[in-house]
Residue, then its C-alpha position, 0 to 999 in steps of 0.5 A: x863065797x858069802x860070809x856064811x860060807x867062810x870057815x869061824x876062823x876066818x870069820x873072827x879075822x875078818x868080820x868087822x874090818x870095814x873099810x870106812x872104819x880102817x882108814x881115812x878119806x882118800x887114804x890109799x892105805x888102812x890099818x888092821x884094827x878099826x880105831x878107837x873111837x871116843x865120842x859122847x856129843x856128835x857135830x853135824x855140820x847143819x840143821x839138814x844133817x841134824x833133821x836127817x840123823x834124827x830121822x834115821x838115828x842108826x844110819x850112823x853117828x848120832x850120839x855116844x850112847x848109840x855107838x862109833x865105829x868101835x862098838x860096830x865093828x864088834x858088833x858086826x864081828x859078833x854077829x858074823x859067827x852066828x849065821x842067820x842072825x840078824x845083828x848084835x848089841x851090846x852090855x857092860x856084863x852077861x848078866x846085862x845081856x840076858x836081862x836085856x834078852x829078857x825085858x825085849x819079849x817080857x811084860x808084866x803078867x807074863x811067865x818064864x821058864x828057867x833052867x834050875x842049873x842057870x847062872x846064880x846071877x839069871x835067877x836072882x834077876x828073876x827072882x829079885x826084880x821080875x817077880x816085883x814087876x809081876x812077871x814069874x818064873x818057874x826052874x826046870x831041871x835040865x833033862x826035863x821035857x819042858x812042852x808040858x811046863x809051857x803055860x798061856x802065859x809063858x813068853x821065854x825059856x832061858x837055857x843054858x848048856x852046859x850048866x856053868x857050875x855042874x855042867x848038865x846039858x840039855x837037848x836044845x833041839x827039843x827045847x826049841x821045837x816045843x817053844x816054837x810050837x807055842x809061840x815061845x822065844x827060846x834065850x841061850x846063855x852060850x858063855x860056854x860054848x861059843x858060837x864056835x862050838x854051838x852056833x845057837x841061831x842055827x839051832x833054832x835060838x831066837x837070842x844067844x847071850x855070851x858074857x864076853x867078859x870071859x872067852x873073847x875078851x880072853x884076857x880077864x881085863x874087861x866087863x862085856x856081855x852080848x846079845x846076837x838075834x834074829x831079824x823078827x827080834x833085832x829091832x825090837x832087842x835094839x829100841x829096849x836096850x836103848x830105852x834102859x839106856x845100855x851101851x859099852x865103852x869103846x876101850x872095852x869094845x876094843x879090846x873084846x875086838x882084838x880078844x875075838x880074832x885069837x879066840x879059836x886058837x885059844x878055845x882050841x887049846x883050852x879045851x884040849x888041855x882041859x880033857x887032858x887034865x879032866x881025864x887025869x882026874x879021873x884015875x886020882x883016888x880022891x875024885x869021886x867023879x869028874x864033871x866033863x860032857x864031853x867024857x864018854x861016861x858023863x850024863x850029857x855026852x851022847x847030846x853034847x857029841x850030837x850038838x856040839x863041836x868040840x869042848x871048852x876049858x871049863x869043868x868040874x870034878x868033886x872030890x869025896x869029902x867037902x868040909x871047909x878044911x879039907x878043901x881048903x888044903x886043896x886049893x890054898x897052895x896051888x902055884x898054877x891055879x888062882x882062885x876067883x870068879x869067871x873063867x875064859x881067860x889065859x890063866x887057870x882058875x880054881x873054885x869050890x861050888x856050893x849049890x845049896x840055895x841056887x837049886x830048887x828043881x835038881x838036887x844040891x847032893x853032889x855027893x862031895x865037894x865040887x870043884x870047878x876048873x877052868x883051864x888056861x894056856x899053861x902046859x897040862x903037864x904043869x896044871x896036873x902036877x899042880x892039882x896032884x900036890x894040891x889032892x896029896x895035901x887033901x888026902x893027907x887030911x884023912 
């Protein structure tokens, strides 16, 4: 049976576990986890060795910025979950990931098409740094047919589905079908997905982005993102990320490593505690709506049953009145939910969205304030008992 034939679960626990990276020369035995290895500067036992290495600088150790066994193994791991990638690099965040996927297919003069519902930090890169390069970009909304929008010069389409702060999803099938029809490479940010509930290369994507600083580090103690390709594009997304001088440490590649092996079981409970709880909200008087693609009566669903395998912990719901105070009576006291940035790890958080200024080809009007959840390992008991003392406070506002 090949590798791509094996169940995901079995793929993060095995991928990445060579056995030269797991045990020692004429080691009879090895270990579990590949070793932490710390390297800047590589000996070479002759000038021959050192003339063979610069020859073939990725065969193996070269220099620290090009990587130890640490980094590779989660890099291999990484690209084990896509089938048909080709192979994976590496970043010290997501939104060096996606600048990475960005600068390997874009020039001075070129076009890219960007979902409006991007992750803020994608659009400020666009905007702040492309733009004086020379390079546009044009906002699409997420339910848009993007085939008329492709211009001469378009080069990249960036998606993401779900949007991370309102959740829309859009036909990445579509999408794809008419970017390969121009000649146009398709970029996903997956952060909310996964491989395992979207495999974006078999869906035609020609590079998946995840910030592994949220659901396989799965912990909030490390900054990572990842860029998984396919053959036409690896060596290509390799020769740029050295060039911009990109590279990880291999304390963090540990531990995005250890994070990768339970990320099924924890993506699986989040998931399932987060429709408990998004199901809850909404029969609560104070939620207008609840923002979930995988509720019957979301906007996305019909897409989302199609594509996807199942639903992450991250949503949103908004509630019917959005000035400062009342939100604020909301989340201030809750005992559960901590309020911060990200998402993906075991503990759940709480935040208030605002669109205004971040949008400029959807609506901003969600009608109330959106708050968005995501939803850790905690018991769903506890999280709704939580939220429902948070949303008495609120209504007692009124």
């Amino acid at each position: 049976m090949s590798d791509d034939e094996l169940g995901p679960n079995t793929r993060l626990v095995h991928a990445g576990r060579r056995s030269e990276w797991t045990r020692g020369p004429g080691m009879a035995a090895g270990i579990v986890n590949p070793p932490v290895w710390h390297a800047s500067t590589i000996l070479f036992d002759n000038l021959a060795a050192l003339d063979e290495a610069r020859r073939h600088p990725d065969a193996g150790l070269f220099y620290g910025r090009r990587g130890t066994p640490t980094q590779w193994a989660l890099e291999e791991a990484l690209t084990a979950q896509e089938p048909g990638a080709a192979g994976t690099k590496l970043y010290p965040s997501g939104v060096a990931a996606i600048a990475a996927a960005l600068m390997t297919v874009i020039r001075t003069g070129d076009h890219v098409l960007m979902v409006d519902t991007a992750y803020e930090p994608s659009r400020a890169f666009a905007d702040r740094l492309l733009k004086p390069l020379g390079i546009t970009t044009s906002y699409y909304a997420p339910g848009a047919d993007v085939a008329p929008l492709i211009q001469p010069n378009t080069k990249a389409i960036l998606l993401e589905s779900p949007g991370s702060l309102s959740f829309e999803v859009q036909d990445v099938p579509a999408i794809v079908a008419a970017a390969k029809a121009r000649g146009v490479a398709t970029i996903l940010d997956n952060t909310w997905a996964t491989p395992l509930l979207f495999p974006a290369i078999g869906h035609g994507i020609d590079f998946t982005v995840q910030a592994l600083t949220k659901y396989t580090g799965g912990h909030s103690d490390l900054m990572m993102g990842s860029v998984t390709t396919t053959k036409r594009w690896f060596g290509k997304l390799k020769t740029q990320s050295y060039l911009l001088g990109y590279c990880v440490g291999p304390d963090d590649a540990f531990l995005a490593l250890r994070g990768l092996r339970t990320l099924g079981l924890r993506l699986e409970r989040q998931g399932a505690s987060a429709l408990t709880v998004a199901r809850w909200l909404q029969q609560h008087s104070a939620v207008a709506r609840v923002m979930h693609p995988a509720l019957p009566d979301d906007p996305g669903n019909a897409l989302f049953v199609r594509d996807f395998k199942g639903a992450s912990g991250l949503f949103g719901f908004v509630v019917k009145r959005g000035e400062r105070r009342h939100t604020a009576a909301l989340i201030d006291d809750l005992a559960h939910f901590g309020i911060g940035f990200s998402w993906g790890g075991y503990e759940s958080l709480i935040l208030p969205v605002e669109l205004d200024g971040i949008r400029t080809a959807t609506t901003t009007d969600s009608g109330g304030q959106i708050i968005r959840l995501s939803i850790g390992l905690e018991d769903p008991a506890d999280l709704m008992a939580d939220l429902a003392a948070g949303l008495d406070r609120y209504e007692a506002q009124f």
